[in-house]
mmCIF file of the N, C-alpha and C atoms, coordinates in Angstrom:
data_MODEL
# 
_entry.id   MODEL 
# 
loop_
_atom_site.group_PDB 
_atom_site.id 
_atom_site.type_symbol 
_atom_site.label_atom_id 
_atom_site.label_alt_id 
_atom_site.label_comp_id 
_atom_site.label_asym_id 
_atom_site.label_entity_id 
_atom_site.label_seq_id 
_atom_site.pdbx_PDB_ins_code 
_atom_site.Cartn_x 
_atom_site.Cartn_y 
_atom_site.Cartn_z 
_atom_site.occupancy 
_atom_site.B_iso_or_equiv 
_atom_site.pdbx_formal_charge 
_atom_site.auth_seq_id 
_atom_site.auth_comp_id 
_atom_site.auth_asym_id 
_atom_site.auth_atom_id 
_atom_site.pdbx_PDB_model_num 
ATOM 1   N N  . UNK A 1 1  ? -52.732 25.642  -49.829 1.00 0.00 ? 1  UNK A N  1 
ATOM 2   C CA . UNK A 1 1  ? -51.531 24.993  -49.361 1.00 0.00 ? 1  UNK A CA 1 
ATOM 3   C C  . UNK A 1 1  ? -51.222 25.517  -47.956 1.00 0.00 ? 1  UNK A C  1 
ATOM 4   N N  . UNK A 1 2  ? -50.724 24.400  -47.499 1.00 0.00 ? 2  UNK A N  1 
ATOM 5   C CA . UNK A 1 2  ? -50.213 24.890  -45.710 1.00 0.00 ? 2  UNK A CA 1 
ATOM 6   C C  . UNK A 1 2  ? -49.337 25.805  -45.554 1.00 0.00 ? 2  UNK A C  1 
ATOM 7   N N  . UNK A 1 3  ? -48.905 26.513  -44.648 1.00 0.00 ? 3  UNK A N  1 
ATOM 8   C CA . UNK A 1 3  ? -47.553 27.211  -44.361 1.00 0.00 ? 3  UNK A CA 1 
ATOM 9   C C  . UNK A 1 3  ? -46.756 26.160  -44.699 1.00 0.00 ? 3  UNK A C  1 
ATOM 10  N N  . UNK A 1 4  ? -46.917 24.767  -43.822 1.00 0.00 ? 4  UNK A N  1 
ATOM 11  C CA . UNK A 1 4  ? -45.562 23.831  -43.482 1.00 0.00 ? 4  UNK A CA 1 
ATOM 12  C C  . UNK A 1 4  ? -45.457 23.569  -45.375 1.00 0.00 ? 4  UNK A C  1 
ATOM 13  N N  . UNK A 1 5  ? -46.002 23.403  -45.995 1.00 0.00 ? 5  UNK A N  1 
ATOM 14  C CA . UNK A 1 5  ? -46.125 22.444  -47.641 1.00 0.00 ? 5  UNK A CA 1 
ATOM 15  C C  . UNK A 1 5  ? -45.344 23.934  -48.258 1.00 0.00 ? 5  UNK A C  1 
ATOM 16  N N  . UNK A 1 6  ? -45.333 24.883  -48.004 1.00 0.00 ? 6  UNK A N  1 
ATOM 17  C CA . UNK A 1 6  ? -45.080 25.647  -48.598 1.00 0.00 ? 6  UNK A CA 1 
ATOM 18  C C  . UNK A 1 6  ? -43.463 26.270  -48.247 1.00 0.00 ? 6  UNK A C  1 
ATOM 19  N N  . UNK A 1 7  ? -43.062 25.852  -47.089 1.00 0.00 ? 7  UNK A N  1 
ATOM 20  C CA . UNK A 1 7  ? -41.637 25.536  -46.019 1.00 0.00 ? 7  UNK A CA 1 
ATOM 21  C C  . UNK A 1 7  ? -40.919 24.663  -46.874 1.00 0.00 ? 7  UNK A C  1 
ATOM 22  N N  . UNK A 1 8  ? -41.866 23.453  -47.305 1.00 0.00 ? 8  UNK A N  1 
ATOM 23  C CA . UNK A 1 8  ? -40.884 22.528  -47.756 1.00 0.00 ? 8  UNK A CA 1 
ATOM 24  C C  . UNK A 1 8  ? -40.684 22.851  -49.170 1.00 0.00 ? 8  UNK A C  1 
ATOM 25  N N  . UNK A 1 9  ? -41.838 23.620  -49.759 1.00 0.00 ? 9  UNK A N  1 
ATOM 26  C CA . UNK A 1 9  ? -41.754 23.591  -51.494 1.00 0.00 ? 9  UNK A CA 1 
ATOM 27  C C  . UNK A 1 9  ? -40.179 24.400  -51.310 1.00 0.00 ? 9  UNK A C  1 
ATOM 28  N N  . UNK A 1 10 ? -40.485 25.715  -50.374 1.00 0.00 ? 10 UNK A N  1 
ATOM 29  C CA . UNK A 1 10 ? -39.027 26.413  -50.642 1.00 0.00 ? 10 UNK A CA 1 
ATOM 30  C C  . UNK A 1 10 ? -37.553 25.756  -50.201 1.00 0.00 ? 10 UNK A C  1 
ATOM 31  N N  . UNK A 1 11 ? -37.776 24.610  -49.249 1.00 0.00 ? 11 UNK A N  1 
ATOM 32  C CA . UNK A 1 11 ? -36.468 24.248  -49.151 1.00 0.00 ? 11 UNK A CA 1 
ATOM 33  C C  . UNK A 1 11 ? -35.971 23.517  -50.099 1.00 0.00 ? 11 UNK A C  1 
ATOM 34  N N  . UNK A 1 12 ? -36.867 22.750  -50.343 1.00 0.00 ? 12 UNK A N  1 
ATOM 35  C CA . UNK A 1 12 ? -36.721 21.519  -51.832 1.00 0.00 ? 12 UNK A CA 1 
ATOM 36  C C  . UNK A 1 12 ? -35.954 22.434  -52.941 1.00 0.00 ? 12 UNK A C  1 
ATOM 37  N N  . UNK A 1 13 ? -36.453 23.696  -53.096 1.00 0.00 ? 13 UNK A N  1 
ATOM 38  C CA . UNK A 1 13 ? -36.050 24.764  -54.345 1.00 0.00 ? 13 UNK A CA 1 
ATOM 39  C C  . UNK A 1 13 ? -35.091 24.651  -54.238 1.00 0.00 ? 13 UNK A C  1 
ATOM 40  N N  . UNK A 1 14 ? -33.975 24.467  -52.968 1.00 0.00 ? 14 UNK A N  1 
ATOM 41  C CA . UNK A 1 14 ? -32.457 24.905  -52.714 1.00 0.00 ? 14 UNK A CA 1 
ATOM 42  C C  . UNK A 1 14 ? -31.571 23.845  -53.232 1.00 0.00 ? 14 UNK A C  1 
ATOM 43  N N  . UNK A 1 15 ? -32.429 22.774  -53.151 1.00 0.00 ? 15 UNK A N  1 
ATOM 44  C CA . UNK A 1 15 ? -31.597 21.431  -52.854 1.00 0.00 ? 15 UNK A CA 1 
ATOM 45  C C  . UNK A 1 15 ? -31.127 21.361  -54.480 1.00 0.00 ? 15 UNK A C  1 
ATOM 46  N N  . UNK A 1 16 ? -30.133 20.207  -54.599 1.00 0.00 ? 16 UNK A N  1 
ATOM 47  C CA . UNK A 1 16 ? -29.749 20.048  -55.948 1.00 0.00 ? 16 UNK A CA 1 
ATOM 48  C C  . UNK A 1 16 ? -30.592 18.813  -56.434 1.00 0.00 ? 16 UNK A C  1 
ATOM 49  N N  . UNK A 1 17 ? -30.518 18.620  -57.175 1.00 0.00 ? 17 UNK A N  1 
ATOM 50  C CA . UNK A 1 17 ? -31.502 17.680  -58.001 1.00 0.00 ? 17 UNK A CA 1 
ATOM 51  C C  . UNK A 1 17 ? -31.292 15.987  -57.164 1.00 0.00 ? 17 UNK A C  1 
ATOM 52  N N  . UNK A 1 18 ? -29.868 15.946  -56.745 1.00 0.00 ? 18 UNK A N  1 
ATOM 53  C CA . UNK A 1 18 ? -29.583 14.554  -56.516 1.00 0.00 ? 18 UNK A CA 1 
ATOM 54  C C  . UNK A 1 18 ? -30.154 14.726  -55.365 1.00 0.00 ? 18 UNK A C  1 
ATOM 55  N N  . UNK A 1 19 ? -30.080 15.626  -54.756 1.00 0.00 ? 19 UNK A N  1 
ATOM 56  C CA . UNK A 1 19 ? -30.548 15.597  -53.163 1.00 0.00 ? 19 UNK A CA 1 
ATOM 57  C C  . UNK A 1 19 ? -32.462 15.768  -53.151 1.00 0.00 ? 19 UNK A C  1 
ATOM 58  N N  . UNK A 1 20 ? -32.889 16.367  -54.369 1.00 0.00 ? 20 UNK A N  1 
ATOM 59  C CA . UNK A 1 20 ? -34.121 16.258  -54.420 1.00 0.00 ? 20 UNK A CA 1 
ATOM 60  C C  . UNK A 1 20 ? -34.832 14.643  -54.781 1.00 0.00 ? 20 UNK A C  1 
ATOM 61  N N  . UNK A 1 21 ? -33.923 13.841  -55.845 1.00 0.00 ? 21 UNK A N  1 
ATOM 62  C CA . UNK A 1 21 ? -34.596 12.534  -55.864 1.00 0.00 ? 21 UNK A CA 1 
ATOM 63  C C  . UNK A 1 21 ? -34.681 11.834  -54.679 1.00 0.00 ? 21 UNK A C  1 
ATOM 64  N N  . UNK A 1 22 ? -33.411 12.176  -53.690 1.00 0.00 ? 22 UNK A N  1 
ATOM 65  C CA . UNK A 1 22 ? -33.389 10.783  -52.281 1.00 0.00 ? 22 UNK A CA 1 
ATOM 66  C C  . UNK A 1 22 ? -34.659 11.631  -51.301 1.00 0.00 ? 22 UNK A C  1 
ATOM 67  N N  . UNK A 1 23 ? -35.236 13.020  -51.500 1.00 0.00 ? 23 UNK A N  1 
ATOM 68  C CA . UNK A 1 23 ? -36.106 13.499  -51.098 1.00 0.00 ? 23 UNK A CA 1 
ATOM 69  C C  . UNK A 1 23 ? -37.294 12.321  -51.750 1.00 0.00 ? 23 UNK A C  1 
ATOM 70  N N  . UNK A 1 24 ? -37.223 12.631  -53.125 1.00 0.00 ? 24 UNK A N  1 
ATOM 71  C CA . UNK A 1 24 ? -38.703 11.986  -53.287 1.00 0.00 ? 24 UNK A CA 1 
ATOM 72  C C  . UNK A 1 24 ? -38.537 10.581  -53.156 1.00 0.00 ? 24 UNK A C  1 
ATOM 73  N N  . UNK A 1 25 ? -37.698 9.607   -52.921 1.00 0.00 ? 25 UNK A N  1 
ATOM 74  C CA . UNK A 1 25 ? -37.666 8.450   -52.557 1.00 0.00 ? 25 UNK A CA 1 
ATOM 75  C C  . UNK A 1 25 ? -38.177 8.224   -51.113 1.00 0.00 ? 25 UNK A C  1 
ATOM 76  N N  . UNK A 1 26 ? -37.245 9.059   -50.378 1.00 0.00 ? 26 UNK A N  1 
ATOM 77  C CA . UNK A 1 26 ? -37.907 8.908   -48.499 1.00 0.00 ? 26 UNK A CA 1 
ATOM 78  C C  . UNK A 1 26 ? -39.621 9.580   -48.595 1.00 0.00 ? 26 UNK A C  1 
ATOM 79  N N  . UNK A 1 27 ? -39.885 10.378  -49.322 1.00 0.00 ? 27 UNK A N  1 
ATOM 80  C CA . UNK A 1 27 ? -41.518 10.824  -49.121 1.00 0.00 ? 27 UNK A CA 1 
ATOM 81  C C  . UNK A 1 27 ? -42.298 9.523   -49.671 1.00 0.00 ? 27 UNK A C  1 
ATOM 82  N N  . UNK A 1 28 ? -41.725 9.008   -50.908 1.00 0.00 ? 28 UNK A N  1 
ATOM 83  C CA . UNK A 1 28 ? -42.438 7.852   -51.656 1.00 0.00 ? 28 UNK A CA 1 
ATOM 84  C C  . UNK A 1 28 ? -42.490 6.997   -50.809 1.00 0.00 ? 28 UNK A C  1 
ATOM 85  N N  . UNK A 1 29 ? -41.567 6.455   -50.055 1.00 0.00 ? 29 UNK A N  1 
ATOM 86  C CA . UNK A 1 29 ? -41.237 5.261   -49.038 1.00 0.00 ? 29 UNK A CA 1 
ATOM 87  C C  . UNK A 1 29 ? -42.534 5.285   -47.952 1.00 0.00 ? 29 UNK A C  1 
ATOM 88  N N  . UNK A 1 30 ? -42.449 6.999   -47.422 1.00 0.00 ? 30 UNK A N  1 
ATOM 89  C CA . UNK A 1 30 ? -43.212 7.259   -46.099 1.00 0.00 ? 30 UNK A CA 1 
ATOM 90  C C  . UNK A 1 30 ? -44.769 7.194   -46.254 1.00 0.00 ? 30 UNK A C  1 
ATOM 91  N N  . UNK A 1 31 ? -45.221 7.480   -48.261 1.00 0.00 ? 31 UNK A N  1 
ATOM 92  C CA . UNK A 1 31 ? -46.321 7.401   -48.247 1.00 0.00 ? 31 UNK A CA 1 
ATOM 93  C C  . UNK A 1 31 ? -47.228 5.906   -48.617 1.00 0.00 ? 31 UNK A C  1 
ATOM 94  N N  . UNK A 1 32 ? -46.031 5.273   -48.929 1.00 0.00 ? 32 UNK A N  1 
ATOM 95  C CA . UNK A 1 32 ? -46.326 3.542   -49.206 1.00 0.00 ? 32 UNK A CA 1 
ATOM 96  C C  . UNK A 1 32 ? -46.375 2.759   -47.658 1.00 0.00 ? 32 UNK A C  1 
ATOM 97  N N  . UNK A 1 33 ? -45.455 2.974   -46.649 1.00 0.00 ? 33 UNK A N  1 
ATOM 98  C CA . UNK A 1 33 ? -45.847 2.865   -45.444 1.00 0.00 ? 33 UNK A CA 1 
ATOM 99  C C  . UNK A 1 33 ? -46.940 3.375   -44.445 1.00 0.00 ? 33 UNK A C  1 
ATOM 100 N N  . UNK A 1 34 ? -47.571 4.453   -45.404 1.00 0.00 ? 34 UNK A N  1 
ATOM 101 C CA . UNK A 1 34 ? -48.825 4.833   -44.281 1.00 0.00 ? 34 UNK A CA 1 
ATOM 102 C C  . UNK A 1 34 ? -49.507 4.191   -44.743 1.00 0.00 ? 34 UNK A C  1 
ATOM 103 N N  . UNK A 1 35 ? -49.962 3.723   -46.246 1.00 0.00 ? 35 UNK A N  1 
ATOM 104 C CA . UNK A 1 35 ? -50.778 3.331   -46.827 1.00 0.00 ? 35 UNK A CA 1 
ATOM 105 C C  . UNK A 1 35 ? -50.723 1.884   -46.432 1.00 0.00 ? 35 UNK A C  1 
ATOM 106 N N  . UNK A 1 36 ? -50.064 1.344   -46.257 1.00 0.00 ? 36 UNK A N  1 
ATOM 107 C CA . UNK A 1 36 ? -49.787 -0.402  -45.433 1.00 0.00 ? 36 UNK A CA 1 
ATOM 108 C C  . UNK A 1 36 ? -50.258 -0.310  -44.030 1.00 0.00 ? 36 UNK A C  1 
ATOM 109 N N  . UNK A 1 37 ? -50.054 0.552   -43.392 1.00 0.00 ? 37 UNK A N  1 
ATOM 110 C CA . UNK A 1 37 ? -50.556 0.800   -42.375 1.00 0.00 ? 37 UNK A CA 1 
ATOM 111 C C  . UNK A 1 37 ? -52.020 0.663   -42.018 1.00 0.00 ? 37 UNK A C  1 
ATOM 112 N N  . UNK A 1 38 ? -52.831 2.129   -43.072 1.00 0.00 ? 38 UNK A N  1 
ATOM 113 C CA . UNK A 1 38 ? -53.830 1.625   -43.335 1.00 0.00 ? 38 UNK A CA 1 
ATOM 114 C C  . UNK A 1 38 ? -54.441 0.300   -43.167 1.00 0.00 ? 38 UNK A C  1 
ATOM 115 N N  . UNK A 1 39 ? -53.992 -0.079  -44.429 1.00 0.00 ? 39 UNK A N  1 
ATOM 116 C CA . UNK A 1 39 ? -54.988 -1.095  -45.188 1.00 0.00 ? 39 UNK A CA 1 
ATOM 117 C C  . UNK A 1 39 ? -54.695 -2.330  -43.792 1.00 0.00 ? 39 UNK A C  1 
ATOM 118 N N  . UNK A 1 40 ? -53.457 -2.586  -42.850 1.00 0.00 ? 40 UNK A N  1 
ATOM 119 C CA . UNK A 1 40 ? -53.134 -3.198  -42.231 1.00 0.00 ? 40 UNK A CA 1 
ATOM 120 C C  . UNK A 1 40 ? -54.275 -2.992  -40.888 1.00 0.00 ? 40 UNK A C  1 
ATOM 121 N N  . UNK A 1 41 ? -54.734 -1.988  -40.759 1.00 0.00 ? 41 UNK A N  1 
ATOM 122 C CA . UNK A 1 41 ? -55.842 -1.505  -40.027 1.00 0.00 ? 41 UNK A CA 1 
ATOM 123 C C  . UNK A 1 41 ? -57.149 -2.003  -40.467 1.00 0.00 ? 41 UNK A C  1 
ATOM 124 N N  . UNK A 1 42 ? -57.351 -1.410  -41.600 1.00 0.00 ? 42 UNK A N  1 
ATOM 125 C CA . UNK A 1 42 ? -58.826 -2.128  -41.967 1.00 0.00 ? 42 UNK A CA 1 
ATOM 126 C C  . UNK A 1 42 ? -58.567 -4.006  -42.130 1.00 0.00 ? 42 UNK A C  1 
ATOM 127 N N  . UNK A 1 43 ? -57.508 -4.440  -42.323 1.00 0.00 ? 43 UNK A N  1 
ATOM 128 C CA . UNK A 1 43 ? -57.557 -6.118  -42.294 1.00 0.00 ? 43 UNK A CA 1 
ATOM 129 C C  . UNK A 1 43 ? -58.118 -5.981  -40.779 1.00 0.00 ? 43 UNK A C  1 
ATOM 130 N N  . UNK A 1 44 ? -57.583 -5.910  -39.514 1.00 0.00 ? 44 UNK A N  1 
ATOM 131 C CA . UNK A 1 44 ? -57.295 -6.204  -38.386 1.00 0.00 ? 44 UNK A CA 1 
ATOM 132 C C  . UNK A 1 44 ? -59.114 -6.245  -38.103 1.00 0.00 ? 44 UNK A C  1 
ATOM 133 N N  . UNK A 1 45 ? -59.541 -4.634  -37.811 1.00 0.00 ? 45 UNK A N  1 
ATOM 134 C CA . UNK A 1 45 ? -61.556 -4.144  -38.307 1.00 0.00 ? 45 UNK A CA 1 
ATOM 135 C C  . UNK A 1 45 ? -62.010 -5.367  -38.724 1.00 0.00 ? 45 UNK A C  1 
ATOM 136 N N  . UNK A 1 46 ? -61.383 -6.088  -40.168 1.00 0.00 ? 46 UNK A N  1 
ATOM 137 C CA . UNK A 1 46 ? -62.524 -7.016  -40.668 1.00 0.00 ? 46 UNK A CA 1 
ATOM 138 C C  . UNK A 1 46 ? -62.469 -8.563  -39.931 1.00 0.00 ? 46 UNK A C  1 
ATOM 139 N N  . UNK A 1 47 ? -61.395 -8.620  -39.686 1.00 0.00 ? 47 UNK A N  1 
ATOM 140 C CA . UNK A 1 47 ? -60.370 -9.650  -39.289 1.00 0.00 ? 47 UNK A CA 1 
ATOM 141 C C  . UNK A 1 47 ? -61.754 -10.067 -37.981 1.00 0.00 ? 47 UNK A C  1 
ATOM 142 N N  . UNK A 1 48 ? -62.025 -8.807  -37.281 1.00 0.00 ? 48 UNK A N  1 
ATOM 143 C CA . UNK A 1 48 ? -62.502 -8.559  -35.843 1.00 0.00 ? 48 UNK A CA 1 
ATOM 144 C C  . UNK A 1 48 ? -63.997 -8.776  -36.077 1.00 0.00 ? 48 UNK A C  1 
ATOM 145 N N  . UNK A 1 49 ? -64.362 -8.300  -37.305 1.00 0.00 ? 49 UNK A N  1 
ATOM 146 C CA . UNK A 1 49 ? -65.631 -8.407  -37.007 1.00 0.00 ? 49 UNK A CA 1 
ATOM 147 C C  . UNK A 1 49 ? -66.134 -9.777  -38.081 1.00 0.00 ? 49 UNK A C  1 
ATOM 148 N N  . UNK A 1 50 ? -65.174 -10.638 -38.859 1.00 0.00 ? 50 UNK A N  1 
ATOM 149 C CA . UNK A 1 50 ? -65.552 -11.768 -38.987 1.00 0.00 ? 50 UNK A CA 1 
ATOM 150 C C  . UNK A 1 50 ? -65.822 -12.441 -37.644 1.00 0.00 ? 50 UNK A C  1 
ATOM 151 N N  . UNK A 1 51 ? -64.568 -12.369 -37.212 1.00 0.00 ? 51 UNK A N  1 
ATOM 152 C CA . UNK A 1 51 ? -64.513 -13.350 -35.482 1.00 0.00 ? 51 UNK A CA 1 
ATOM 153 C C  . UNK A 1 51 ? -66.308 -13.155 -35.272 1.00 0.00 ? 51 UNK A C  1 
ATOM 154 N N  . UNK A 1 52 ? -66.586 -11.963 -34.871 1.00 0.00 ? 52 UNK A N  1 
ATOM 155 C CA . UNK A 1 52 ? -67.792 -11.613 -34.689 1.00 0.00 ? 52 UNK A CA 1 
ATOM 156 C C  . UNK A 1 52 ? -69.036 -12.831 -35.228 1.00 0.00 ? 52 UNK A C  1 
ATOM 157 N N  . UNK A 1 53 ? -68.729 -12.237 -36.608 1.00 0.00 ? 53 UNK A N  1 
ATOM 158 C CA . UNK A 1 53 ? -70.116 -13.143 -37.108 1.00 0.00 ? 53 UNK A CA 1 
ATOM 159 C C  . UNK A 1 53 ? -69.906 -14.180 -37.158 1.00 0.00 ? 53 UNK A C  1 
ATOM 160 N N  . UNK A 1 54 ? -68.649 -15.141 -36.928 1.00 0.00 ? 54 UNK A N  1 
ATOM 161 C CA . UNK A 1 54 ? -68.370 -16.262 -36.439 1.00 0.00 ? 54 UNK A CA 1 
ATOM 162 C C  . UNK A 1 54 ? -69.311 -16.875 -35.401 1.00 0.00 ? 54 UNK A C  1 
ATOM 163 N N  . UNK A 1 55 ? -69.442 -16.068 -34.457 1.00 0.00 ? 55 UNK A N  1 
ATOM 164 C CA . UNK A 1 55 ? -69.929 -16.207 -33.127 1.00 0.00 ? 55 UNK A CA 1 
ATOM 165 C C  . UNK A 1 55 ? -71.428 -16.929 -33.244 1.00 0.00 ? 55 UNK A C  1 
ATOM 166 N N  . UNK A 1 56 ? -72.306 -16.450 -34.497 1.00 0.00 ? 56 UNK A N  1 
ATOM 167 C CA . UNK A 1 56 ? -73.532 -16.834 -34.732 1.00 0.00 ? 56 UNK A CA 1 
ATOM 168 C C  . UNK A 1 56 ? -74.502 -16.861 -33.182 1.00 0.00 ? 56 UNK A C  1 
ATOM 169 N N  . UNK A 1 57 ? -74.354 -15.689 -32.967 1.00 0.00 ? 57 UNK A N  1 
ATOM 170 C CA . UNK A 1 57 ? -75.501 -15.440 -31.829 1.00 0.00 ? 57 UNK A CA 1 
ATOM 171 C C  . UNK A 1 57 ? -76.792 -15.418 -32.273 1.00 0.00 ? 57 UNK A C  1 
ATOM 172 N N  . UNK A 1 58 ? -77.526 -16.183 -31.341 1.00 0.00 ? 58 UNK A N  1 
ATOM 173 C CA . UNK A 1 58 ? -78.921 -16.221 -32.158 1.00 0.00 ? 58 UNK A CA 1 
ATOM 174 C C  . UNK A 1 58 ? -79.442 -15.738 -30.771 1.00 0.00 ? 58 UNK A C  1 
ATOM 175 N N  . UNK A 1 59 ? -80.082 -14.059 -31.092 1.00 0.00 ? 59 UNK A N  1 
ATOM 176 C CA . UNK A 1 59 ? -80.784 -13.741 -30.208 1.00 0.00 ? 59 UNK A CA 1 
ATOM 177 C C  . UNK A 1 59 ? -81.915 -13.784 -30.593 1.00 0.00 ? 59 UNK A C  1 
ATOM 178 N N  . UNK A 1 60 ? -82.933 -13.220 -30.085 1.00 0.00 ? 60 UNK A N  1 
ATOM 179 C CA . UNK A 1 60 ? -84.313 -13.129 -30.180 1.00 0.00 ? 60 UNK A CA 1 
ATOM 180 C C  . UNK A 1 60 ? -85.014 -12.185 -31.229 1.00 0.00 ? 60 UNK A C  1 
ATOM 181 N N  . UNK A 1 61 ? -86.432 -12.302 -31.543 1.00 0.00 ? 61 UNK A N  1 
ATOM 182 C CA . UNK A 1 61 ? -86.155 -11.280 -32.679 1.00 0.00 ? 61 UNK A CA 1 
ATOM 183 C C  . UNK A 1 61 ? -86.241 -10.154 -31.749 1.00 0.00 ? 61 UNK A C  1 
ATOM 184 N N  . UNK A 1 62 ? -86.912 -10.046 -30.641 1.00 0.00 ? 62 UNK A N  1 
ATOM 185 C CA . UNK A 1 62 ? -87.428 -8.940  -29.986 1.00 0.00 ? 62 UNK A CA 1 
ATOM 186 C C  . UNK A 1 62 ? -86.366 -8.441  -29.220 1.00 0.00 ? 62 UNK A C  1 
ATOM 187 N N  . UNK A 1 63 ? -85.451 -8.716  -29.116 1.00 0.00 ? 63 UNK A N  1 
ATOM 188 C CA . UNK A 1 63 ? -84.306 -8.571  -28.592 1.00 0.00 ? 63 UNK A CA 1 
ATOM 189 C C  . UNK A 1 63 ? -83.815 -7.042  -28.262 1.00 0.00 ? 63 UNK A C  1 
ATOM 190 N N  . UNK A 1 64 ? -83.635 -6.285  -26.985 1.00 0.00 ? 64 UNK A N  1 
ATOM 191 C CA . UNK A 1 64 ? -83.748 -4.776  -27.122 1.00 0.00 ? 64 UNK A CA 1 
ATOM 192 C C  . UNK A 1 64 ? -82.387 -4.979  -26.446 1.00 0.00 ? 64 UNK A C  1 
ATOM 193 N N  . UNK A 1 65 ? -81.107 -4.276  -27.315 1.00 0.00 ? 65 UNK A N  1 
ATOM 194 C CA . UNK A 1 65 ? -79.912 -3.724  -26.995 1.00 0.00 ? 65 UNK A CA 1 
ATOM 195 C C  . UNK A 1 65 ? -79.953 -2.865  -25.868 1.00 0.00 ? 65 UNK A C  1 
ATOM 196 N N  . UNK A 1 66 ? -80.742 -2.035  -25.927 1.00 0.00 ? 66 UNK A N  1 
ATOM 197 C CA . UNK A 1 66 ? -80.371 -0.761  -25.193 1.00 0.00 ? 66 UNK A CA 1 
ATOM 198 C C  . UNK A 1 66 ? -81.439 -1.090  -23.871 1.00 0.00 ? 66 UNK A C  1 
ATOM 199 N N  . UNK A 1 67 ? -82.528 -1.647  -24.042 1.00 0.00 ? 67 UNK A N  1 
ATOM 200 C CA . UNK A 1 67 ? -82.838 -2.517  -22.763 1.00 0.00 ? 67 UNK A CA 1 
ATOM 201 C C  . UNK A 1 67 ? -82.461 -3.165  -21.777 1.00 0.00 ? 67 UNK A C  1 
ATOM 202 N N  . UNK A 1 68 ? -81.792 -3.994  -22.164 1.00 0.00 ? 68 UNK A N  1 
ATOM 203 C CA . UNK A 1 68 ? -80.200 -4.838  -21.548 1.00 0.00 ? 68 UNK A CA 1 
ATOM 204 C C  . UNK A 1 68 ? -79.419 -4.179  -21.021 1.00 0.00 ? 68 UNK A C  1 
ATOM 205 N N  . UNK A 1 69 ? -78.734 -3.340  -22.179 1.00 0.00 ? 69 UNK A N  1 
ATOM 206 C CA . UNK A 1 69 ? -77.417 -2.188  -21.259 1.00 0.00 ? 69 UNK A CA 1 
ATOM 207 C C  . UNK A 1 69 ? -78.157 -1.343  -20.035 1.00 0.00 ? 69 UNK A C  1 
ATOM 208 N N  . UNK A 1 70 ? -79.402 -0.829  -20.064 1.00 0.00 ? 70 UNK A N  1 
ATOM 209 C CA . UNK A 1 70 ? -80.136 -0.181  -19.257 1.00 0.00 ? 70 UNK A CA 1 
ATOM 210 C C  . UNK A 1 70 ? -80.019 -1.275  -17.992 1.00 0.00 ? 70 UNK A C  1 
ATOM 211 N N  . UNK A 1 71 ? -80.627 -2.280  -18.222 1.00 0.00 ? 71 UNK A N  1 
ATOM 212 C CA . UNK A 1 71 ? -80.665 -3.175  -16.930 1.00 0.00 ? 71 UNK A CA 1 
ATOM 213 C C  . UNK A 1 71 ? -79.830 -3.479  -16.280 1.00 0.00 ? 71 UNK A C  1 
ATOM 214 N N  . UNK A 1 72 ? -78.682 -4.530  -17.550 1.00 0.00 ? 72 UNK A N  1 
ATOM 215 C CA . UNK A 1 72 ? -77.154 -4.615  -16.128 1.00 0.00 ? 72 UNK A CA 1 
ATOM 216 C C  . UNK A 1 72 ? -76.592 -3.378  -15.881 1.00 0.00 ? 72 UNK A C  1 
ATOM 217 N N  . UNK A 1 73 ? -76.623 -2.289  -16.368 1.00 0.00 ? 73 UNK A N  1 
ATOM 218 C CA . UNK A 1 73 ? -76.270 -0.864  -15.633 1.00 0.00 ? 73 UNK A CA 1 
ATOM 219 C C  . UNK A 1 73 ? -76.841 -0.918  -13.996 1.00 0.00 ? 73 UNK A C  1 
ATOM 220 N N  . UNK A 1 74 ? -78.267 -1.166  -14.546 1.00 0.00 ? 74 UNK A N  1 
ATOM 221 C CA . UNK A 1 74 ? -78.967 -0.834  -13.414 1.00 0.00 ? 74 UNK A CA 1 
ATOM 222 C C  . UNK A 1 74 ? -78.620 -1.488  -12.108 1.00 0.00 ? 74 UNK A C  1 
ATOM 223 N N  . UNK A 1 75 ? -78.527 -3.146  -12.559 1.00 0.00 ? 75 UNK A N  1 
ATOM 224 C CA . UNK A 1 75 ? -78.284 -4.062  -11.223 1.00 0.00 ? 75 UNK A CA 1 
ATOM 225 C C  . UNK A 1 75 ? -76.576 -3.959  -10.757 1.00 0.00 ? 75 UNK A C  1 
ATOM 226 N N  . UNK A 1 76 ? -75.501 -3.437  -11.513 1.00 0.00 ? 76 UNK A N  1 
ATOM 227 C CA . UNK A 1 76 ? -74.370 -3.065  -11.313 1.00 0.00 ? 76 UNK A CA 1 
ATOM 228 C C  . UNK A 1 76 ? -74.500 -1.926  -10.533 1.00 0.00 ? 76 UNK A C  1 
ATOM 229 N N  . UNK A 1 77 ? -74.719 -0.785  -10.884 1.00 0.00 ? 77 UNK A N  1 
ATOM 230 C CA . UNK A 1 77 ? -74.901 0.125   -10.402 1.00 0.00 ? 77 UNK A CA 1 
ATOM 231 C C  . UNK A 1 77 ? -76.135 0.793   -9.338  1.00 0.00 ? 77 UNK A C  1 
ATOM 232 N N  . UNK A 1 78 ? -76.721 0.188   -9.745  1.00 0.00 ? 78 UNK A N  1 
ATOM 233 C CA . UNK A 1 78 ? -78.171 1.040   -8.907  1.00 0.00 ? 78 UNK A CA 1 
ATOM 234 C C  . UNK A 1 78 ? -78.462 1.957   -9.627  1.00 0.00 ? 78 UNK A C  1 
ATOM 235 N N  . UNK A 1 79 ? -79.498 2.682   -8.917  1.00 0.00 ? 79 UNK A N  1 
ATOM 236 C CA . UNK A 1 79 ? -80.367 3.956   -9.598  1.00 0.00 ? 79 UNK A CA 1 
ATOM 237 C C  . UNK A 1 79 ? -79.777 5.444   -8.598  1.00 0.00 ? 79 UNK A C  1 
ATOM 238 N N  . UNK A 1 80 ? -79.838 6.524   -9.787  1.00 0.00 ? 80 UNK A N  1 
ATOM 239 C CA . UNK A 1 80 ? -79.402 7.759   -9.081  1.00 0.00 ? 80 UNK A CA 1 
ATOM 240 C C  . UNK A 1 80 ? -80.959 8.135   -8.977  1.00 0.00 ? 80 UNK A C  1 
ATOM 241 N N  . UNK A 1 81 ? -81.196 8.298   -8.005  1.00 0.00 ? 81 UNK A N  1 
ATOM 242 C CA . UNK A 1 81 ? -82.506 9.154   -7.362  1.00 0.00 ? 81 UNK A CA 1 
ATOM 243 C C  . UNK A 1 81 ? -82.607 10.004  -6.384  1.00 0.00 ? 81 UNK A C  1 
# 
């Protein structure tokens, strides 16, 4: 357990019971909102990479990624020599 988890176990100890449920209501609240958050994240990821395969690029089979990035690097930039 953390220092901080262990801060709160002892303050929680003080509190009275009524003041401990509206505790576990605002923690319950805060941990159902991260979790929406989340999952609101991974929609957006899939959301993005449907668009993607939407796209139906038909490259080549021989097709070299890192060939390409090498090249328009190259003609953007030039060569360090």
């Amino acid at each position: 357990m953390t220092y901080i988890q262990e801060q709160a176990i002892e303050l929680i100890q003080q509190l009275p019971d009524e003041k401990i449920q509206a505790f576990i209501t605002l923690a319950s609240d805060e941990i159902k909102l991260m979790e929406f958050k989340r999952q609101e994240q991974i929609s957006k990821k899939k959301q993005a990479f449907e668009k993607l395969e939407a796209l139906h690029l038909d490259l080549p089979d021989d097709f070299d990624a890192d060939a390409e990035l090498s090249a328009a690097m190259e003609a953007k930039y030039g060569t360090i020599a």
